[in-house]
C-alpha positions in Angstrom: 0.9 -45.7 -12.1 0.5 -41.8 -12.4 1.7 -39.0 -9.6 -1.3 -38.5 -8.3 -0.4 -36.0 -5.7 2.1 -34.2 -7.7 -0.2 -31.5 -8.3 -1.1 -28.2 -8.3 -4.3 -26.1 -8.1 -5.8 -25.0 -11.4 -6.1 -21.5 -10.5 -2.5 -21.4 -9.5 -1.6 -18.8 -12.3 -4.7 -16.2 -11.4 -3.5 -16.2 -7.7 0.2 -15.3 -8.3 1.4 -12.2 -7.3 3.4 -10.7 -9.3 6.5 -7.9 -9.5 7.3 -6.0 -6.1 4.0 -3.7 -5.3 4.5 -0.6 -4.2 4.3 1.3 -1.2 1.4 4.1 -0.7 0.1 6.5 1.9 -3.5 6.5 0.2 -5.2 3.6 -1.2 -9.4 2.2 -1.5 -9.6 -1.0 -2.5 -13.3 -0.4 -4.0 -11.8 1.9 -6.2 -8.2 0.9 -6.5 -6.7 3.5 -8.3 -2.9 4.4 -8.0 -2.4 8.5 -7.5 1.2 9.4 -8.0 0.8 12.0 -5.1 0.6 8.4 -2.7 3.8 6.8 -3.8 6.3 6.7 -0.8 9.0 6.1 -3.0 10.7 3.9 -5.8 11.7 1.0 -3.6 14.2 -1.6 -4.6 14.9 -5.8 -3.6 11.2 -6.0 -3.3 9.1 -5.2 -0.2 8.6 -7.3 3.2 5.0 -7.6 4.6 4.7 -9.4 7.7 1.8 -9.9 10.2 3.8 -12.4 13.4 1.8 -13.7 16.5 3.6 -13.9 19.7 1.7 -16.9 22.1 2.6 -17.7 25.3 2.3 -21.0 26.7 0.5 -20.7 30.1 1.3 -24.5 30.9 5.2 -24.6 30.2 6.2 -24.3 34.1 3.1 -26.3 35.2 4.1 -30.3 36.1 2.9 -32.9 34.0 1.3 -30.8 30.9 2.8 -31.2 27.9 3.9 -28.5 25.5 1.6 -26.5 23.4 -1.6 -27.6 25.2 -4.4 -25.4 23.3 -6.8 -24.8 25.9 -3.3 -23.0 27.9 -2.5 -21.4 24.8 -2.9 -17.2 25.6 -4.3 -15.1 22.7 -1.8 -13.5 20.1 0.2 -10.6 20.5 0.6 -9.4 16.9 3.6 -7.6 15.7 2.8 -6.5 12.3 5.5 -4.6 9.8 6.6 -3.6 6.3 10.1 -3.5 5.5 11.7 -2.4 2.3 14.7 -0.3 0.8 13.8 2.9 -0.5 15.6 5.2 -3.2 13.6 8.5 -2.0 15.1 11.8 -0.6 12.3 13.3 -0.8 11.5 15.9 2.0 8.1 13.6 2.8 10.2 10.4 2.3 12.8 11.7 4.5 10.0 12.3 7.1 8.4 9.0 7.0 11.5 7.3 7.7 12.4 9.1 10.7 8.8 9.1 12.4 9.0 11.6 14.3 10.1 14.6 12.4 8.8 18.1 10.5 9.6 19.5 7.7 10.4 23.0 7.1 9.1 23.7 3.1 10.8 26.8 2.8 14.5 25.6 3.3 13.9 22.3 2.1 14.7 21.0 6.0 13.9 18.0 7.7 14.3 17.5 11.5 13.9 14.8 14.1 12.4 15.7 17.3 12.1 14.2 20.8 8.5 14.1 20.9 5.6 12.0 19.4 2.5 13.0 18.1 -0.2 11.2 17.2 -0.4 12.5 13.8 2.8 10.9 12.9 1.1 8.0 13.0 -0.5 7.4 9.2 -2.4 4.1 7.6 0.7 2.7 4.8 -0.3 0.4 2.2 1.3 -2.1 -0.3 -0.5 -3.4 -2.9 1.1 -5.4 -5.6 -0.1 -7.0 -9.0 -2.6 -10.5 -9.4 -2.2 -12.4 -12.6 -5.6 -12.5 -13.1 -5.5 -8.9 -13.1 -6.4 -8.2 -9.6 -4.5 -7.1 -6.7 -3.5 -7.9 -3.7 -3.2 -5.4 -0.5 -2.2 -4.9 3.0 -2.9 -2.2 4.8 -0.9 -1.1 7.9 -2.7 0.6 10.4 -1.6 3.4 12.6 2.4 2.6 10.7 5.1 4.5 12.1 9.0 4.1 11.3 11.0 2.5 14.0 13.8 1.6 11.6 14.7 5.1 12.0 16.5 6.9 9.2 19.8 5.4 7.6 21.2 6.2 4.0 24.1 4.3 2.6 25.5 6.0 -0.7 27.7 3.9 -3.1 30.5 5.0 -5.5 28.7 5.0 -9.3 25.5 3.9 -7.3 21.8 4.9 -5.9 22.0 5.9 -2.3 19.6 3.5 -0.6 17.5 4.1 2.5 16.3 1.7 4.8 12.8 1.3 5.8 10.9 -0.4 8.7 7.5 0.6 9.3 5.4 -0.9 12.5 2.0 -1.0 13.1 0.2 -0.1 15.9 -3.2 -0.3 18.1 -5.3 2.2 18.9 -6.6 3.0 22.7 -10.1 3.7 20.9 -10.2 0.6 19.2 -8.3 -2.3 21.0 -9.9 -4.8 19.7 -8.2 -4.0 16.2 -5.1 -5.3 15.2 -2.9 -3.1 13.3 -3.0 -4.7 9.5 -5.6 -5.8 7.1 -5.2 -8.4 4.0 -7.3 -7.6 0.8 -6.9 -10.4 -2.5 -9.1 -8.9 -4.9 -10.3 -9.9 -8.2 -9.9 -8.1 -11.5 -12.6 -5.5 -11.0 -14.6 -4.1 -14.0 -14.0 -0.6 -14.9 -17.0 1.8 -15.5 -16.8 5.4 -16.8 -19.2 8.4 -15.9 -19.3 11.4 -17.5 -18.6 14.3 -15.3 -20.8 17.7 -15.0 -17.5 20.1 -15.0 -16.5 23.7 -15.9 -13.0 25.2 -15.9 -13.8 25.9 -11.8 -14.4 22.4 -11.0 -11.4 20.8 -12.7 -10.0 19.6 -10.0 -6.3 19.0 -9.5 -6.0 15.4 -8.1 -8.8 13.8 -9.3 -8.1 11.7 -12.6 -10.4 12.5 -15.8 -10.3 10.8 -19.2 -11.4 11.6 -22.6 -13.1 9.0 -25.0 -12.5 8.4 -28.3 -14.1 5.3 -30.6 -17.8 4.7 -31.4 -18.4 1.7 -28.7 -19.7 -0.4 -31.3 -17.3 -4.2 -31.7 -15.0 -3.1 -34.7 -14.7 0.7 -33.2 -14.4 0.2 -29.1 -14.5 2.6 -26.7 -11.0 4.0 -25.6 -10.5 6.3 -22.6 -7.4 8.2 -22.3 -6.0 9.7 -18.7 -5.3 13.5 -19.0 -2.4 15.0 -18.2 -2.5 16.2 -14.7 -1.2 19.9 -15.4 -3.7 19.7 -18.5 -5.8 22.9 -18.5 -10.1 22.2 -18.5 -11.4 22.3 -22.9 -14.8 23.0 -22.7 -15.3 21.3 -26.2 -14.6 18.1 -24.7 -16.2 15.0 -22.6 -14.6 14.3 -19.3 -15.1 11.0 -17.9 -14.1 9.5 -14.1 -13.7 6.2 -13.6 -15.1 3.7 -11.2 -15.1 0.2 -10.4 -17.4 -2.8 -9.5 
């Protein structure tokens, strides 16, 4: 007689994530593009997301009810967190791992202060490869450090810097808890010429040029440009989109 419950799904493969994801400040799932500007940092021993409910047990001093009665069960308080190991010194990465810190551009200084503002608080998002081509995402709302900042250099090695990041909800919207899952499918790339002249190449947006005659033995193949590449009126730009 066969195993007949030594199984797995057939779509196992398409919903594996795969390699470690990376950490950003800026993401849209709709149109899930990855700007280098966004990267926190390089990031090594992969990256921890975690979204854990605290319940408590309204019954557990009350005579004769038996643990974990549902109906006594409170509602969840969720502590929600991305942890990782980071391999940035930049001035921005420096920042984000203190929390509550500026940054003075000029001498290249960053400094903690005793204060919290509410702009140190900033959405963080992983996202990480599908092998169906997709991705999968998570989205920290309100994320500040509470790690704090600690660097531990190594003889012939890569300093490392640890990073905890925490979520947190809002007084103007209570009722949201501070992370969001996305498991998307491959999406289908679509590319629109843009109207442009040298004064509306825009720095940070990502164009592409076409080459191929879109027919089945000569396809279509769009190339990124450069980011420092300098606007050439004799050519097509195209921006691309997804669906």
């Amino acid at each position: 007689m066969g195993r007949m419950f030594t199984v797995i799904p057939q779509d196992t493969f398409d919903g594996l994530q795969l390699e470690a994801g990376v950490l950003l400040t800026d993401f849209d799932p709709a149109d899930p593009e990855v700007v280098d500007s966004a990267i926190v940092c390089a990031t090594t021993g992969g990256i921890s997301i975690s979204a854990t409910p605290e319940y408590t047990d309204l019954g557990e001093d009350v005579d004769n009810v038996p643990p974990n009665m549902k109906e006594l069960k409170s509602d969840p308080k969720w502590t929600c967190q991305i942890t990782t190991t980071g391999l940035g010194t930049t001035p921005e990465a420096i920042r984000l791992a203190l929390g509550a810190a500026d940054i003075t551009a000029s001498t290249g200084k960053i400094a903690p202060r005793s204060a919290l503002n509410q702009d140190d608080f900033a959405d963080l998002w992983w996202v990480g490869d599908k092998a169906d081509g997709g991705f999968v995402a998570a989205k920290l709302i309100n994320a500040l450090s509470t790690g704090g900042f600690s660097l531990q250099s190594t003889k012939d090695g890569k300093g490392q810097v640890s990073l905890e990041f925490t979520g947190h909800v809002s007084i103007e919207e209570q009722d949201v808890m501070p992370i969001e899952f996305y498991s998307m499918d491959a999406p289908t790339a679509t590319y629109t010429a843009a109207t442009l002249t040298s004064a509306g190449f825009k720095y940070g947006v990502t164009y592409y040029t076409r080459s191929g005659a879109g027919t089945t033995e000569n396809p279509y193949v769009y190339t990124q440009v450069a980011k420092d590449a300098v606007y050439d009126s004799s050519k097509t730009y195209y921006v691309k989109s997804y669906s």
